[in-house]
DSSP file (Angstrom, degrees, kcal/mol; ACC not computed):
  #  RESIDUE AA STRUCTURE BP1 BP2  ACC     N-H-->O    O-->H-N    N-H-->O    O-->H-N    TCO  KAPPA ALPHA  PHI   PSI    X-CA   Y-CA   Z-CA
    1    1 A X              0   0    0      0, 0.0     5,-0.1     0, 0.0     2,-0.0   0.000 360.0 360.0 360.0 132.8   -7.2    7.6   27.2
    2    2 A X     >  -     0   0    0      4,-0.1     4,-1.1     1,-0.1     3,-0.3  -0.231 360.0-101.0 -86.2 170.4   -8.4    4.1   28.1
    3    3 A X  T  4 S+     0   0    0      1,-0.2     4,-0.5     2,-0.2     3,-0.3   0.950 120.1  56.0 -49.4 -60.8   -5.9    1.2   29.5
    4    4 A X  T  4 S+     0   0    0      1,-0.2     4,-0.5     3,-0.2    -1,-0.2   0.839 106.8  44.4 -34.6 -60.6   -5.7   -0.3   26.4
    5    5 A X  T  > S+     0   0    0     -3,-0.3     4,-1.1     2,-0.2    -1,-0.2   0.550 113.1  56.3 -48.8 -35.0   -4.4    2.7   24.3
    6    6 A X  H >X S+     0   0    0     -4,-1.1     2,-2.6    -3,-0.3     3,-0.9   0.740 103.5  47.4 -94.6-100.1   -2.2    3.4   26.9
    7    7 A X  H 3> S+     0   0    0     -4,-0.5     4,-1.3     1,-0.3    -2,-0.2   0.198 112.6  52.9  29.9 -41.3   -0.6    0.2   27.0
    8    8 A X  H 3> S+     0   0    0     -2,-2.6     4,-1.3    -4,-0.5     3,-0.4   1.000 111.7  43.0 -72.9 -60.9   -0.2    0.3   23.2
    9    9 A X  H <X S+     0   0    0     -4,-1.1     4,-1.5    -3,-0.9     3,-0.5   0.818 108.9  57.1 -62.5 -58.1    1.4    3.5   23.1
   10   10 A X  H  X S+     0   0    0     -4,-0.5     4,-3.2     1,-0.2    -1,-0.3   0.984 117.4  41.8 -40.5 -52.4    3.8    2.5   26.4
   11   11 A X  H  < S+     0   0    0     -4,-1.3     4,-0.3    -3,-0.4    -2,-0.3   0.721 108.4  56.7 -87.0 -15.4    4.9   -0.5   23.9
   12   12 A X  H  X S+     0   0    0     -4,-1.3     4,-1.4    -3,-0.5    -1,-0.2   0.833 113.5  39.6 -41.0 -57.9    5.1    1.7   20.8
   13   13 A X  H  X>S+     0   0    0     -4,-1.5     4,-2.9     2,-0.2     5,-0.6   0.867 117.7  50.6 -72.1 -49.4    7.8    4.1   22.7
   14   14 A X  H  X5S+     0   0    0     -4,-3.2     4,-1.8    -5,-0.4    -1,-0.2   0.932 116.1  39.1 -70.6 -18.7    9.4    0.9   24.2
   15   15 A X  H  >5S+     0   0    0     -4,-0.3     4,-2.6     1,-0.2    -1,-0.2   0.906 118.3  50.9 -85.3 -28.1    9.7   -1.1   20.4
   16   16 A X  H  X5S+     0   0    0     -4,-1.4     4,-0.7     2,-0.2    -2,-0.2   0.860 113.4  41.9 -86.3 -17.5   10.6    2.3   18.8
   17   17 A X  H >X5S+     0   0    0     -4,-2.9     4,-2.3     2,-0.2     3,-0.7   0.861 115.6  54.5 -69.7 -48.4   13.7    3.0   21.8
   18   18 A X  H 3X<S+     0   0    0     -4,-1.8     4,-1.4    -5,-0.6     5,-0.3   0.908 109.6  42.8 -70.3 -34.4   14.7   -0.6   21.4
   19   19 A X  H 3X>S+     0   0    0     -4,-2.6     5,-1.3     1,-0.2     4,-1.3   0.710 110.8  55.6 -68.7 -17.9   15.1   -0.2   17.5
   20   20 A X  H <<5S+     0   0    0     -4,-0.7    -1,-0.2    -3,-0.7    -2,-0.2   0.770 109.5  46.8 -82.6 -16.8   16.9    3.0   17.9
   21   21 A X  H  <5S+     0   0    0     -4,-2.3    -2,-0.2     1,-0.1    -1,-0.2   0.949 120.1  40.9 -73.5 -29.7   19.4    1.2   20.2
   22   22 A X  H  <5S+     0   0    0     -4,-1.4    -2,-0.2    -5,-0.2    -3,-0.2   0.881 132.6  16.8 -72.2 -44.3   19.6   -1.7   17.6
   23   23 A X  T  <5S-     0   0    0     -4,-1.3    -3,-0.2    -5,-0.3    -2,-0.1   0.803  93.1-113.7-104.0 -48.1   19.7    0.1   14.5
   24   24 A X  S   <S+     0   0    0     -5,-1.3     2,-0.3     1,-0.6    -4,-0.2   0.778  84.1  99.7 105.4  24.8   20.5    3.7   15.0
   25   25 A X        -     0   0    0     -6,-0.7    -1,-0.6    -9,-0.1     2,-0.4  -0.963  65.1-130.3-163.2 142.9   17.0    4.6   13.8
   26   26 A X        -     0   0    0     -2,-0.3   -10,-0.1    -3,-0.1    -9,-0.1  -0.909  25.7-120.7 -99.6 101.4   13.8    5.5   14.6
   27   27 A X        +     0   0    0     -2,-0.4     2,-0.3   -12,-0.2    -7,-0.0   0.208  40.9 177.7 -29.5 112.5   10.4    3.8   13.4
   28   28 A X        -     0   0    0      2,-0.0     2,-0.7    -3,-0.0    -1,-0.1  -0.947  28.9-146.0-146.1 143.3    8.4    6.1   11.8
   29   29 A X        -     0   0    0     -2,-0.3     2,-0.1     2,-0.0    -2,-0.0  -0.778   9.4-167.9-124.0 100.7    5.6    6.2   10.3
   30   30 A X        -     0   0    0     -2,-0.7     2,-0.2     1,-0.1    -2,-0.0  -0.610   6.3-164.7 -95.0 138.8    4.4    8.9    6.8
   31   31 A X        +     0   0    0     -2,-0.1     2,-0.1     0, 0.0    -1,-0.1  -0.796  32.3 146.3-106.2  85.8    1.0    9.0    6.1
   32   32 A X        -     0   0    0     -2,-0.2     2,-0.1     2,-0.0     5,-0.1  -0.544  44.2-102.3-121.5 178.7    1.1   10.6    2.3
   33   33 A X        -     0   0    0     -2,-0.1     3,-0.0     1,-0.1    -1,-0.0  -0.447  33.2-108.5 -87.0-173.8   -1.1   10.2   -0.9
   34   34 A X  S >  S+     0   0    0      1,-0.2     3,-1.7     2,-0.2    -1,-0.1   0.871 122.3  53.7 -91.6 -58.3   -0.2    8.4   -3.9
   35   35 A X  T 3  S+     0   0    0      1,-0.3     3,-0.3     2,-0.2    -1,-0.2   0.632 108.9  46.6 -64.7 -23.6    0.3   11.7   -5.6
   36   36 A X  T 3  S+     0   0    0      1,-0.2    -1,-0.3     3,-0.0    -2,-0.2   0.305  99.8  71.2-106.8  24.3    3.0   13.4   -2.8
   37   37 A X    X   +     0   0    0     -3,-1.7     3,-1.4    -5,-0.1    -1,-0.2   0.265  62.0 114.3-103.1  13.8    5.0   10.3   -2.7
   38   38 A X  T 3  S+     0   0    0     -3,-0.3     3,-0.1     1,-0.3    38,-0.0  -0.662  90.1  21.8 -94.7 132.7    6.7   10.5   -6.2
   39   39 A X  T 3  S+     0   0    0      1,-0.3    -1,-0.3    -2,-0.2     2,-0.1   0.172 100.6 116.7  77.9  -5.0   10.4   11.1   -5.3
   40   40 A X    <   -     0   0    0     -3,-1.4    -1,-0.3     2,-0.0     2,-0.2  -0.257  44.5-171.7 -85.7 167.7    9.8    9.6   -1.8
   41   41 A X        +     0   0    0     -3,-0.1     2,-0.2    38,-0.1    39,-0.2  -0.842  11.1 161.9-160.1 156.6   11.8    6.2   -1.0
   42   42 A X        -     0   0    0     -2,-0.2    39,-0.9    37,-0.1    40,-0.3  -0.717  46.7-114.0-178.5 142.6   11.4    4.2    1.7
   43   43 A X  S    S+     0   0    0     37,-0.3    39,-3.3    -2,-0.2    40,-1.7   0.819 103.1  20.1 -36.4 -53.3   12.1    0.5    3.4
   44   44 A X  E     -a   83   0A   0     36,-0.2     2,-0.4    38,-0.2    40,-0.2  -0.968  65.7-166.7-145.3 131.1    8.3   -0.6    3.7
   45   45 A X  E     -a   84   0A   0     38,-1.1    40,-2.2    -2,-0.3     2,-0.7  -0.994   1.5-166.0-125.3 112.4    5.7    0.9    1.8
   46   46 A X  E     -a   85   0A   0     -2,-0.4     2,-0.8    38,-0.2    40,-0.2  -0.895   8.0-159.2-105.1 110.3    1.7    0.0    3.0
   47   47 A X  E     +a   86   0A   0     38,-0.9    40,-2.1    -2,-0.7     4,-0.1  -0.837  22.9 176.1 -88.5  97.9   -0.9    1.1    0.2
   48   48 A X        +     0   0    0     -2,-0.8     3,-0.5    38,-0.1    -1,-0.2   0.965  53.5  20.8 -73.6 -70.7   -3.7    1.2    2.9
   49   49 A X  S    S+     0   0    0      1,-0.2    38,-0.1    39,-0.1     0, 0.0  -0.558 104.7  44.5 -78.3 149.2   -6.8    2.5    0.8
   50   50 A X  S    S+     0   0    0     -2,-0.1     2,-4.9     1,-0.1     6,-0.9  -0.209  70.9 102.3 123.7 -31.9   -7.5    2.5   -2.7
   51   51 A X        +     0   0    0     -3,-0.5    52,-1.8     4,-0.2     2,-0.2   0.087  54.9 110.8 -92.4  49.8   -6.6   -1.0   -4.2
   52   52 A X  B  > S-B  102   0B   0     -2,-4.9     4,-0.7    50,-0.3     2,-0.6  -0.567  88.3-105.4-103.9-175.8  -10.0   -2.0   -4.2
   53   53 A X  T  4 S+     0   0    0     48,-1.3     6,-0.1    -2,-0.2    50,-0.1  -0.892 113.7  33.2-100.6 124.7  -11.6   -2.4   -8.0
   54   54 A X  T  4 S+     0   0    0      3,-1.4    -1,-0.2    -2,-0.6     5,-0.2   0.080 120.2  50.5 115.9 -35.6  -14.0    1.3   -8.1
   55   55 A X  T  4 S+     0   0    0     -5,-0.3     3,-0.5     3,-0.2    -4,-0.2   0.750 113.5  45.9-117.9 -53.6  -11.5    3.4   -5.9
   56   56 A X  S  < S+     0   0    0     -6,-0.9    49,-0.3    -4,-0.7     2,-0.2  -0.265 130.2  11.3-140.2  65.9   -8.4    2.6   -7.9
   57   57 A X  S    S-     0   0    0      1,-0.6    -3,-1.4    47,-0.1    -1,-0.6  -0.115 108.4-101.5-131.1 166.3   -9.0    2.8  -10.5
   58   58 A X        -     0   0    0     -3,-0.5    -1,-0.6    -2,-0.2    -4,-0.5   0.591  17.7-124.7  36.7 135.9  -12.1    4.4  -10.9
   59   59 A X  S    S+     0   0    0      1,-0.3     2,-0.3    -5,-0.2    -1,-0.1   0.666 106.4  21.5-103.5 -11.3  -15.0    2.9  -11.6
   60   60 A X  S    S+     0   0    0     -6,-0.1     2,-0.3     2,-0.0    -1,-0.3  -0.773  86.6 163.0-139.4  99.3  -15.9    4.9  -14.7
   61   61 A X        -     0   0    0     -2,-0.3     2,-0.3    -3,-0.2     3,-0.0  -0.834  40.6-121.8 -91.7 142.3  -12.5    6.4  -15.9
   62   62 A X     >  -     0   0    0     -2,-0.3     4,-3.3     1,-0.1     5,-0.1  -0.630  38.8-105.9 -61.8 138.5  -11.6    7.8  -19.3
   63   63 A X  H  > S+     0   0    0     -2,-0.3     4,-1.4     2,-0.2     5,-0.1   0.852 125.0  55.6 -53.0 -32.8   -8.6    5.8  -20.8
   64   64 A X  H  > S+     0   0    0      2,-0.2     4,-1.0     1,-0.1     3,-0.3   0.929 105.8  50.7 -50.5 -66.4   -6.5    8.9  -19.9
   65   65 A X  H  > S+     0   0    0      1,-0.3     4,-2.0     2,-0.2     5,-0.3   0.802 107.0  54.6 -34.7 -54.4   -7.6    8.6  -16.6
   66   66 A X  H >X S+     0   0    0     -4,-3.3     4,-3.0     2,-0.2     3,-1.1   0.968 102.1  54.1 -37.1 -84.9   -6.7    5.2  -16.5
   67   67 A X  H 3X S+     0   0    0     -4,-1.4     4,-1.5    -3,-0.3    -2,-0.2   0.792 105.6  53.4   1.5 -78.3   -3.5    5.6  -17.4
   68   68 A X  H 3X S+     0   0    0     -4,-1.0     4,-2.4     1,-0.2     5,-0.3   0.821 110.2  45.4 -59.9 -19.4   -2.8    8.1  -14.8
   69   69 A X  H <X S+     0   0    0     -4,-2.0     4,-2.5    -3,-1.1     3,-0.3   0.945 106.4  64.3 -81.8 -42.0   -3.9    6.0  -12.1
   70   70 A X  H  X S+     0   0    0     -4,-3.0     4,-1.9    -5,-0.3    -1,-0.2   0.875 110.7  40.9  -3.7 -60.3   -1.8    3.3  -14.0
   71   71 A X  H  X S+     0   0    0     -4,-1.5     4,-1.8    -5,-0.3    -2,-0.2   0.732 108.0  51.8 -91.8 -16.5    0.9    5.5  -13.1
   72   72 A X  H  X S+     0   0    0     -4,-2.4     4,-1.3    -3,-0.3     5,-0.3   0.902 105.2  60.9 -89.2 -33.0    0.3    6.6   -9.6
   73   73 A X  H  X S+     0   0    0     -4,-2.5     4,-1.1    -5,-0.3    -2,-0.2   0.887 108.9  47.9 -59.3 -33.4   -0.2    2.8   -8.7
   74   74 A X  H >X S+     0   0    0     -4,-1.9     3,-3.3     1,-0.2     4,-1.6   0.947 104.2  56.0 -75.6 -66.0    3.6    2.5   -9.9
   75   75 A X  H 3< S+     0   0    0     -4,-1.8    -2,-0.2     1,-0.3    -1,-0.2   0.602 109.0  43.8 -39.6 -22.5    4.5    5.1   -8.2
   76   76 A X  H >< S+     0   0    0     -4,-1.3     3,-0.6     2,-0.1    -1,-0.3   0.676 118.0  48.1 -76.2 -40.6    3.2    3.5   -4.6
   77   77 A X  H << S+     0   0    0     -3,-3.3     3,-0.2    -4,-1.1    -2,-0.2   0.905 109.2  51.8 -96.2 -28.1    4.7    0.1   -5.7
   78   78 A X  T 3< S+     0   0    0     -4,-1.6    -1,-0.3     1,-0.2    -3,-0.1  -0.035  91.1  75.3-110.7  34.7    8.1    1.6   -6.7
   79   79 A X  S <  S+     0   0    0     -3,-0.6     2,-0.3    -5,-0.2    -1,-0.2   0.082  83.0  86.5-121.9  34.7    9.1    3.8   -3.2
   80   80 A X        -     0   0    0     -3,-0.2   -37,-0.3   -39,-0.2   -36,-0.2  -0.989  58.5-165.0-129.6 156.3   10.0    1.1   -1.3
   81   81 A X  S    S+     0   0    0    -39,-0.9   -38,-0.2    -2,-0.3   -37,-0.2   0.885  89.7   6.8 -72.9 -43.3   13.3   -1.2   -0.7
   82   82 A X  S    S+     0   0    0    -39,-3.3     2,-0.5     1,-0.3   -38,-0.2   0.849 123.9  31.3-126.6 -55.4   12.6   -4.0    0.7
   83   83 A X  E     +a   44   0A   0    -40,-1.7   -38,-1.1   -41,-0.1    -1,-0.3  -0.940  32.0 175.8 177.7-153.6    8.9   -4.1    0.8
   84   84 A X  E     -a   45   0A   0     -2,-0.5     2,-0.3   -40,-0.2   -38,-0.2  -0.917  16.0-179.4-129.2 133.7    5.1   -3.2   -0.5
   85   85 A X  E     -a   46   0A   0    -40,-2.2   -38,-0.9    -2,-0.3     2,-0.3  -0.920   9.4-159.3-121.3 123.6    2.1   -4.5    1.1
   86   86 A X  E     -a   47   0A   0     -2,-0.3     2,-0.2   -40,-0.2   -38,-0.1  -0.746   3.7-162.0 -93.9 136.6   -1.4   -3.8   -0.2
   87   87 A X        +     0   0    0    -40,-2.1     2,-0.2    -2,-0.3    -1,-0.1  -0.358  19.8 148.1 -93.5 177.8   -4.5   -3.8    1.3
   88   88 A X        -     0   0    0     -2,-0.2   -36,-0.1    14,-0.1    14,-0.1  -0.653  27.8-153.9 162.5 162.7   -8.0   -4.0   -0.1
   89   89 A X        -     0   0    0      2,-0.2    12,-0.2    -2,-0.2     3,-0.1   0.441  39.5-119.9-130.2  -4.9  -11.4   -5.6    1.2
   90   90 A X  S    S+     0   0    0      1,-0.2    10,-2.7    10,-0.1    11,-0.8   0.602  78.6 101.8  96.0 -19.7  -13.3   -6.1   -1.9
   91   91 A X  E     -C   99   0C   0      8,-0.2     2,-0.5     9,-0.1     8,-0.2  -0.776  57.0-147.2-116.7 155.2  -16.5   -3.8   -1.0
   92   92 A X  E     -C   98   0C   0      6,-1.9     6,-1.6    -2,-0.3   -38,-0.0  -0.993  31.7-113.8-137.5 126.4  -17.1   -0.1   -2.4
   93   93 A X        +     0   0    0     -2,-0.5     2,-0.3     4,-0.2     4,-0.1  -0.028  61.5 125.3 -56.7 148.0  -19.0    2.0    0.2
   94   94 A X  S    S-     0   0    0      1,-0.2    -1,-0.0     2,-0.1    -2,-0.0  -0.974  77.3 -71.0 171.1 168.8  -22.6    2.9   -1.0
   95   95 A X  S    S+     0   0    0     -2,-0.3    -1,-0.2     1,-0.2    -2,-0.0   0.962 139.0  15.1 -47.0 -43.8  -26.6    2.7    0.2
   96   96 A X  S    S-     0   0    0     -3,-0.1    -1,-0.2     0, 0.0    -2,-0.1   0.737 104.0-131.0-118.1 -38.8  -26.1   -1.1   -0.5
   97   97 A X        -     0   0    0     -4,-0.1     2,-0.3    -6,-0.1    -4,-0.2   0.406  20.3-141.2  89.0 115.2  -22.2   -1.9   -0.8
   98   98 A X  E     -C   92   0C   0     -6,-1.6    -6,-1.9    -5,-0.0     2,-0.7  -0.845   3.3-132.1-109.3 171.7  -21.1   -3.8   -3.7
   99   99 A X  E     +C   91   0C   0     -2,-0.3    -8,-0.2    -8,-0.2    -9,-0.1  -0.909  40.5 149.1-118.3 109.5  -18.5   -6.5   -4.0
  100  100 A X        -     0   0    0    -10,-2.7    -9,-0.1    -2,-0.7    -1,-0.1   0.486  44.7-127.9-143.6  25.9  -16.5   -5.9   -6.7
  101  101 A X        -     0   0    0    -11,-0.8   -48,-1.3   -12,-0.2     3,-0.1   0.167  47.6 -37.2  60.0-168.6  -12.9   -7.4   -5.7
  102  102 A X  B    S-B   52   0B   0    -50,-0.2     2,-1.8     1,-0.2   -50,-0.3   0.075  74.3 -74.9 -83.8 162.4   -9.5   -5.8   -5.8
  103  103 A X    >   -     0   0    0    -52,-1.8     3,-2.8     1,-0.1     4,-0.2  -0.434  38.5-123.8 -58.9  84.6   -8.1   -3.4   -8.3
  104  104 A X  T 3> S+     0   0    0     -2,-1.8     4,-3.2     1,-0.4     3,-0.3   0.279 112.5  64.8  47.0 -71.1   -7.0   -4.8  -11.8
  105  105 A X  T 34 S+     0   0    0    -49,-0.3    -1,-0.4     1,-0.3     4,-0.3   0.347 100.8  50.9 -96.3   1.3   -3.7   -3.5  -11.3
  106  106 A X  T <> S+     0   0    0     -3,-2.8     4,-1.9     3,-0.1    -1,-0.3   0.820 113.2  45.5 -49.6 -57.8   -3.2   -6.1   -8.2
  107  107 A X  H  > S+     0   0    0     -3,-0.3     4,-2.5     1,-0.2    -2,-0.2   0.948 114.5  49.6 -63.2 -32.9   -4.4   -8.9  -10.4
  108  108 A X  H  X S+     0   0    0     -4,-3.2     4,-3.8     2,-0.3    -1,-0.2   0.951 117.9  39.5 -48.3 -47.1   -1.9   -7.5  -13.4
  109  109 A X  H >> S+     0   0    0      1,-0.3     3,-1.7    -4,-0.3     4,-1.0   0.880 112.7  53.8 -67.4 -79.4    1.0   -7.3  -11.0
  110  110 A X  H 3X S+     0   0    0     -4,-1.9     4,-1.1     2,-0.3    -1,-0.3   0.584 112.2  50.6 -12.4 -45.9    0.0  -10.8   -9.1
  111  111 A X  H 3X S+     0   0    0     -4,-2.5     4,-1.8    -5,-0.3    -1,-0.3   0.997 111.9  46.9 -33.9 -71.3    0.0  -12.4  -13.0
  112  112 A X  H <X S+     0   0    0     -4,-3.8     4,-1.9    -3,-1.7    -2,-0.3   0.651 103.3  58.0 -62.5 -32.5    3.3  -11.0  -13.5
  113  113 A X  H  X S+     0   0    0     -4,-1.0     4,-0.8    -5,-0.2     5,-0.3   0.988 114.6  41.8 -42.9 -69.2    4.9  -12.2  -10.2
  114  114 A X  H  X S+     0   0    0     -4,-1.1     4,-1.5     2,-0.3    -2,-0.2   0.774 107.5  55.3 -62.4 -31.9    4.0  -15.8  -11.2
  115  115 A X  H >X S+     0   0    0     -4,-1.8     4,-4.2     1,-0.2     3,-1.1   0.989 112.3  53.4 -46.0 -62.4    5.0  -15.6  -14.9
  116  116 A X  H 3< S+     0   0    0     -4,-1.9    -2,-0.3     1,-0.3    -1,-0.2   0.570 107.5  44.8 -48.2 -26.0    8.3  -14.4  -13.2
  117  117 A X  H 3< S+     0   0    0     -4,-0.8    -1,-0.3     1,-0.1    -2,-0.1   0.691 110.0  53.5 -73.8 -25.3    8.8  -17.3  -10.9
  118  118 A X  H << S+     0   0    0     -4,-1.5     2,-0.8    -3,-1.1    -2,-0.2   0.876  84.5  97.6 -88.4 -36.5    8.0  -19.9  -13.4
  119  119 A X  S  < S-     0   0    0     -4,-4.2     3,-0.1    -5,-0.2    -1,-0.1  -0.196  74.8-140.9 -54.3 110.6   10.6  -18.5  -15.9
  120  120 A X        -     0   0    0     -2,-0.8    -2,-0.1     1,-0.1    -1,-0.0  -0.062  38.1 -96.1 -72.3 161.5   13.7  -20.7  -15.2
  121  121 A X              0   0    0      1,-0.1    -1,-0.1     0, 0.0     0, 0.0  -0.348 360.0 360.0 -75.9 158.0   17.1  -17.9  -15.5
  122  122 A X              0   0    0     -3,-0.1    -1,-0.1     0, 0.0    -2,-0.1   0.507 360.0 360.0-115.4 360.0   18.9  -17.4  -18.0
């Protein structure tokens, strides 16, 4: 294990002791799919992979298929409290790599965010 690594991992143990002293809990970290997190809940949810446009959804789905992928992207947005951060880089692996920017169901939600701020309450 190189200096570096160890170092991380020494300051990993020390933020995760210090949170159990603060909190009464310990940082931890699931790695699960989209599909075995239905029923799951959790503070902070990171959708690391997928939210590119071509991996989720698809790039040539059937309108079922759609759908479901529809639905597993709610499921990823809705198991968290507090909050959701998504990744994505825009490129779909291949001989040449295309650019074809972030999933749809980013931009949809990212619409809807903004509709939602600019509607004054009622």
């Amino acid at each position: 294990m190189g200096d570096a690594l160890r170092r991380k991992a020494r300051s990993s143990r020390l933020i995760s002791k210090a949170t159990v002293a603060a909190t009464g809990r310990r940082l931890i970290v699931n790695l699960l799919t989209l599909h075995s997190a239905k029923g799951c809940e959790y503070d902070v949810v990171v959708m690391v992979v997928g939210m590119d446009m071509g991996a989720m959804p698809w790039r040539r789905e059937t309108a079922a298929e759609l759908l479901e992928s529809c639905r597993l992207f709610h499921v990823g947005l809705t198991r968290a409290h507090d909050a959701v951060h998504m990744l994505y880089s825009g490129w779909i692996p291949g001989r040449y790599g295309q650019h074809l920017g972030r999933s749809p169901f980013v931009d949809e939600l990212e619409d809807r965010l903004i509709a939602a701020e600019r509607t004054p309450p009622t």
